[in-house]
N, C-alpha and C positions, 0 to 999 in steps of 0.2 A: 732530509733524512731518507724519504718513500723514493728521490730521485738518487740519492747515493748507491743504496741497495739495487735498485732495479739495473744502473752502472755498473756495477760488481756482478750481479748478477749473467747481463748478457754480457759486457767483459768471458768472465768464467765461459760461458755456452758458446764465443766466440772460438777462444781459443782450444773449449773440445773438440768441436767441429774441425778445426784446423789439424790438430793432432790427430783426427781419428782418420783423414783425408789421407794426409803424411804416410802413416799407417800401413790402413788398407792400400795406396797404391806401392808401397815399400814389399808389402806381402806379395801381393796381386803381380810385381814387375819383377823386381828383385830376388824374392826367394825368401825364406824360411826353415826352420827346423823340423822336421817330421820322423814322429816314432811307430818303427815298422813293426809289426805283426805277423805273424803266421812263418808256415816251415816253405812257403813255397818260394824263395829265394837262397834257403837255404846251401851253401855254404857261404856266401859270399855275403849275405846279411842273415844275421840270426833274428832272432823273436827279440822284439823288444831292441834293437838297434838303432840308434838315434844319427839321423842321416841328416844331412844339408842339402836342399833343394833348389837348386836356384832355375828361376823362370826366364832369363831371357831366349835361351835359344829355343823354344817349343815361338816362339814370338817372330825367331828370327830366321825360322825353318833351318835349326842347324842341328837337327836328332838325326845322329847316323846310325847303324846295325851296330850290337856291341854295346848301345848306350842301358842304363838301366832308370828308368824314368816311373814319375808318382802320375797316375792315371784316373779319372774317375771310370768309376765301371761301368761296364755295359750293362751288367746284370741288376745293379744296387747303386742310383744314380747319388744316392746318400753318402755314400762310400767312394773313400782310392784304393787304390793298388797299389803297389811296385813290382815291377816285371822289364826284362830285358827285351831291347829290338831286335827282333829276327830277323825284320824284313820291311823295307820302305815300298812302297808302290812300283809294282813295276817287278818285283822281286821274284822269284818260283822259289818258294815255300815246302817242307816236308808239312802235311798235316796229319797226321797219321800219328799213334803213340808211337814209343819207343821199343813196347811191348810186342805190336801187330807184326806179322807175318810182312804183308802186305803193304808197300809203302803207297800213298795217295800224296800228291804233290797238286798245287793249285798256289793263282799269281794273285799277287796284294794287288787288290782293285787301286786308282789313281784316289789320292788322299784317306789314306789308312796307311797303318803302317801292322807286321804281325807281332805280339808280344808271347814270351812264353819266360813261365820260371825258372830258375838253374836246377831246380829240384823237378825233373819232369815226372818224378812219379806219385810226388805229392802237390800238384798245381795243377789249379782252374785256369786256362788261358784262352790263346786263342785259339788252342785244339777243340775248346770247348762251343765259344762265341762269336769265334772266329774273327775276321780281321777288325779292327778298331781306327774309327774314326781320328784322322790326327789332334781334331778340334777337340778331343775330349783329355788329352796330353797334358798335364798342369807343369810341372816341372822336371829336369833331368837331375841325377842324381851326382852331387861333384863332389860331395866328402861325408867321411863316414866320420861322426863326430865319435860315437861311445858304440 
């Protein structure tokens, strides 16, 4: 009886383990659903926007300018982002608002790429924090479910 259950038992714990592998590398490789926040992508994603992320290409170094990708931040390692590529390594960059007189231009150091919002007068970016490690990249943005 004590040996049937203890069978059942890790049985069960076997096949969570397995499932939860599966999983996590499904998320971790694959991609996911993610629900965006805030005005600073706005027009092209609103608040509360339910996007599909998929990760191979931050993997497969296949992020080009134009793409719009979920980021952990620089600021709040807690937290993503989502913000568009400006600028890959190697790139000459405006850094300067949109607002300033004065334009300031400077180059995406080798492995960073620059991100900024489509809403540039309501986004924290990389006018802020300036350029962003590529490693911190989770996934690029390929469809806007809701």
């Amino acid at each position: 009886m004590l040996r049937n259950v203890l069978g059942k038992t890790f049985r069960f714990l076997g096949y969570t383990v397995q499932y939860g592998c599966i999983a996590h590398c499904a998320f971790e490789y694959l991609g996911g659903i993610v629900v965006c926040s805030g005005p600073s992508m706005e027009p092209t994603i609103q608040n509360s926007d339910i996007v599909f992320s998929e990760n191979l290409s931050r993997h497969f170094y296949c992020i080009r300018k134009g793409d719009i990708v979920i980021v952990k931040s620089p600021n709040d390692p807690k937290s993503n982002i989502c913000k568009r590529v400006i600028g890959l390594e190697g790139d000459k960059v405006c850094t300067s608002n949109p607002s300033d007189f004065l334009k300031s231009h400077s180059y995406v150091p080798k492995g960073h790429v620059w991100l900024e919002g489509d809403n540039l007068r309501n986004s924290t970016d990389s006018r802020c924090y300036g350029p962003v490690p590529y490693g911190l990249i989770r996934g690029r943005i390929c469809l806007k479910v809701y």
